[in-house]
C-alpha positions in Angstrom: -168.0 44.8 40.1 -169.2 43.9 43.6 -166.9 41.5 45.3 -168.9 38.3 46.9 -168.3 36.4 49.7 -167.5 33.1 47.9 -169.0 31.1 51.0 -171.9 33.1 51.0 -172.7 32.4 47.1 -172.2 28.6 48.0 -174.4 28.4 50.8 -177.2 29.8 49.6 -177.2 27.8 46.7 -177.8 24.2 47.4 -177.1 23.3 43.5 -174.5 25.5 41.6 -173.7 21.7 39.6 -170.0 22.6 39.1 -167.9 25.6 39.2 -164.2 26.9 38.3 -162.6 29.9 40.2 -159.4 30.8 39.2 -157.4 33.9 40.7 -154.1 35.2 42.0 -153.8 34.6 45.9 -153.8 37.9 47.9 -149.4 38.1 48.1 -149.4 38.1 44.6 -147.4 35.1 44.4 -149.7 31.9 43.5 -152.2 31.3 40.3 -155.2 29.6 41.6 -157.6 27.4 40.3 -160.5 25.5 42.1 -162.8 23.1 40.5 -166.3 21.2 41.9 -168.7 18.7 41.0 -172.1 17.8 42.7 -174.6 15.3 41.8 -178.1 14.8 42.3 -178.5 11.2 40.7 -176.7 8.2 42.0 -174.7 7.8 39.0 -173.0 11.8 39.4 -173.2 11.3 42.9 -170.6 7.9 42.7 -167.4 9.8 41.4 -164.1 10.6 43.1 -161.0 12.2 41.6 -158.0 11.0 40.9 -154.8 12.3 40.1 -153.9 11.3 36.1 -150.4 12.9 35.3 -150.2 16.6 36.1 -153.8 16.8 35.7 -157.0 14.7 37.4 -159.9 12.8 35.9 -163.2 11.8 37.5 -163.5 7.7 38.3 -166.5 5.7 39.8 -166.6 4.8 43.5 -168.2 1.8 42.8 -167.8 0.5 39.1 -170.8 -1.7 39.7 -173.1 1.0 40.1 -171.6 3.2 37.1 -174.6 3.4 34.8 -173.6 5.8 32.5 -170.5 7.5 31.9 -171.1 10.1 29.5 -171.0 13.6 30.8 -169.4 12.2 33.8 -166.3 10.6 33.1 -163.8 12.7 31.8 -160.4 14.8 32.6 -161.3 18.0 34.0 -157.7 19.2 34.4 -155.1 18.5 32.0 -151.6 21.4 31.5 -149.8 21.9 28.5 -146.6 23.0 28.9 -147.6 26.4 31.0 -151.1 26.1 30.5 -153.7 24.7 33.2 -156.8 23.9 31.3 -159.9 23.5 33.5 -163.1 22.6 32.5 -166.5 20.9 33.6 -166.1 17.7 30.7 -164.4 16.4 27.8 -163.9 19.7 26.2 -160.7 19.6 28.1 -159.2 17.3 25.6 -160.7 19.7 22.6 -159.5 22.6 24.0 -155.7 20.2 24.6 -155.6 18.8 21.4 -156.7 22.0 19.2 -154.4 24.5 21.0 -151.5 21.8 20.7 -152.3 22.4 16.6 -152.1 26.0 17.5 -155.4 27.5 17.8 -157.0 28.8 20.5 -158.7 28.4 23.4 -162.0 30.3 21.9 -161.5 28.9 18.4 -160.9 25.3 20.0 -163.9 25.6 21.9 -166.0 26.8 18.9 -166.0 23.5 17.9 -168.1 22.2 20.6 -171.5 23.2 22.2 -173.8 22.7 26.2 -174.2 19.2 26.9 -176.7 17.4 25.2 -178.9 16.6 28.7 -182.1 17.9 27.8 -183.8 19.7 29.3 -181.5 21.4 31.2 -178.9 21.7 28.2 -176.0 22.4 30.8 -173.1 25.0 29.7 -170.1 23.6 29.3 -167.5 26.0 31.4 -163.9 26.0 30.9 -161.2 28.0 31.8 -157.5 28.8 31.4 -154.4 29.8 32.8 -150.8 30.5 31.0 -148.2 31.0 33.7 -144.4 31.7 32.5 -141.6 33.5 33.2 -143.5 35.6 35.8 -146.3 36.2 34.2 -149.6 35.3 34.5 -153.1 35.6 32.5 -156.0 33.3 32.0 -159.3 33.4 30.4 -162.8 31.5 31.1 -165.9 30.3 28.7 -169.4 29.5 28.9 -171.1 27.9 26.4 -175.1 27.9 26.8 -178.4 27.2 25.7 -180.2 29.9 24.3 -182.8 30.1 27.4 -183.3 26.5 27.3 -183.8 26.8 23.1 -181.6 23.8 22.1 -181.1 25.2 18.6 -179.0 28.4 19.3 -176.0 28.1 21.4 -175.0 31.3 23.4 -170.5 31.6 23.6 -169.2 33.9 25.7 -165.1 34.4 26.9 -164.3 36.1 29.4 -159.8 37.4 29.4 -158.4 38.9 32.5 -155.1 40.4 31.6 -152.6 41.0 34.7 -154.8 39.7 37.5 -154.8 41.4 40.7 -153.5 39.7 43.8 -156.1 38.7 46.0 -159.4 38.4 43.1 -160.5 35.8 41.4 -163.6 34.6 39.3 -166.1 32.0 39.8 -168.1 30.4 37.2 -170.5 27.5 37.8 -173.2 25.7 35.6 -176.3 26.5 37.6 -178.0 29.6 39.1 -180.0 26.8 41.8 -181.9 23.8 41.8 -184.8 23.6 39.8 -186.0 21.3 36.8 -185.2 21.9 34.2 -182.2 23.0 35.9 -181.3 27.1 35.4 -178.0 28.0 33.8 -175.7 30.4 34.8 -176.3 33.9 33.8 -174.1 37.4 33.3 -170.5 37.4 34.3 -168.4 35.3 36.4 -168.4 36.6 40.1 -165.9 38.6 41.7 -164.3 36.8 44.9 -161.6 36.9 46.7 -158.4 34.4 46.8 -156.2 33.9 50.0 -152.7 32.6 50.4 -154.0 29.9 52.6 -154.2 27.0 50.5 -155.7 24.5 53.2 -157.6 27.3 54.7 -159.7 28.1 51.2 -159.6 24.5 50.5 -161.9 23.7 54.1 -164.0 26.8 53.1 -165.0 25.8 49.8 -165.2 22.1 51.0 -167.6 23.3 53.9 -169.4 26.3 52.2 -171.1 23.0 49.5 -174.4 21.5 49.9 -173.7 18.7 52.3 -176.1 16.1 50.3 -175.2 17.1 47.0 -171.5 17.8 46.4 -168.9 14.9 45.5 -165.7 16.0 45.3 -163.4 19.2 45.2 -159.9 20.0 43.5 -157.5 22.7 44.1 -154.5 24.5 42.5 -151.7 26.7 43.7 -149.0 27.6 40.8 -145.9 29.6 41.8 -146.0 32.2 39.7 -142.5 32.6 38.9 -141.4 28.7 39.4 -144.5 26.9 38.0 -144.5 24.6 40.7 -147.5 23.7 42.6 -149.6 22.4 45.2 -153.2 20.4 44.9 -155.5 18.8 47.2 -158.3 17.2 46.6 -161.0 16.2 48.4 -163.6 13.4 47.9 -166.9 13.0 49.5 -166.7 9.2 48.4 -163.6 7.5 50.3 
């Protein structure tokens, strides 16, 4: 697989919606995890995160002009013991809850479908890292319409076994703007991860649609510690 330029794929598309990468920085010491949300309407344009524990959850700006939470307000990061569970809604807590009872992170999400936003049906993308003793793995989901048919739903996991320092995979809901709204199709991209936290912070901060993104999140795990670094940054202040 061809390796993109990760600010290339995000400024040529004015409306990816929202996307995970996760990766292993280019020393080989840091797990990496990225996530973004944009908005076209007033109510998912009035969002900021917010730290919530070791994870962060998504908050209206202004309460007052909250209209409707659903889809909007939820947790997109929550970790289990060494597991970073990232996602693009409230499949987080599925995926928490079910793999706390011991199932998996495709059975847990086997139990849930695309959002119910018709028509643009939008995947529900999640992702996963486990990151222990010096080792490091993770997995990411897409869960689709088929083609815009609201009656089949398309699942598709993608594992990445011993990542290689300096890639990473990025995954987002839409292939542009349109209406209905396209979803994301094939595999997630091939891209490459720095050791510069700050540094690939700014670039995906700068590489969104000006008008239409709302905030950004970012991850570095120490691979053999478990201790990390976020940032987060919030159109909204």
């Amino acid at each position: 697989m061809q390796m993109k330029s990760i600010e290339n794929e995000l400024k040529s598309n004015a409306y990816p919606g929202r996307g995970i990468i996760i990766g292993k920085s280019a020393n080989g010491k840091y797990a990496v995890t990225a996530y973004f949300i944009m908005g076209r309407s007033e109510n998912s344009r009035n969002r900021v995160f917010v730290e919530d524990g070791e994870g962060i959850r998504t908050q209206a700006f202004d309460p007052g002009k909250l209209s409707d939470p659903s889809l909007i307000i939820y947790a997109p990061v929550r970790v289990m013991g060494n597991k970073t569970i990232v996602t693009n809604g409230d499949q987080t807590d599925t995926i928490y809850e079910l793999m706390d009872r011991q199932q998996t992170f495709e059975q847990s999400l086997r139990t849930r479908e695309f959002e119910p936003d018709a028509p643009n049906y939008t995947p529900r993308i999640s992702g996963i890292m486990h990151v222990g003793d010096g080792q490091y793995n993770y997995a990411m989901s897409i869960l689709k319409s088929n083609n815009g048919n609201p009656d089949a739903c398309n699942r598709y996991t993608f594992a990445y076994e011993n990542p290689v320092a300096g890639e990473g995979h990025f995954i987002h809901t839409y292939m542009g703007d349109g209406n209905p709204l396209p979803s994301f199709e094939g595999e997630p991209e091939l891209i490459a991860i720095p050791d510069d936290m700050d540094a690939f912070t700014s670039l995906l901060w700068n590489s969104l649609n000006e008008e239409n993104k709302v905030s950004l999140f970012v991850r570095y795990i120490d691979i053999e510690t478990g201790k990390y670094e976020s940032k987060i940054v919030n159109k909204n202040q």
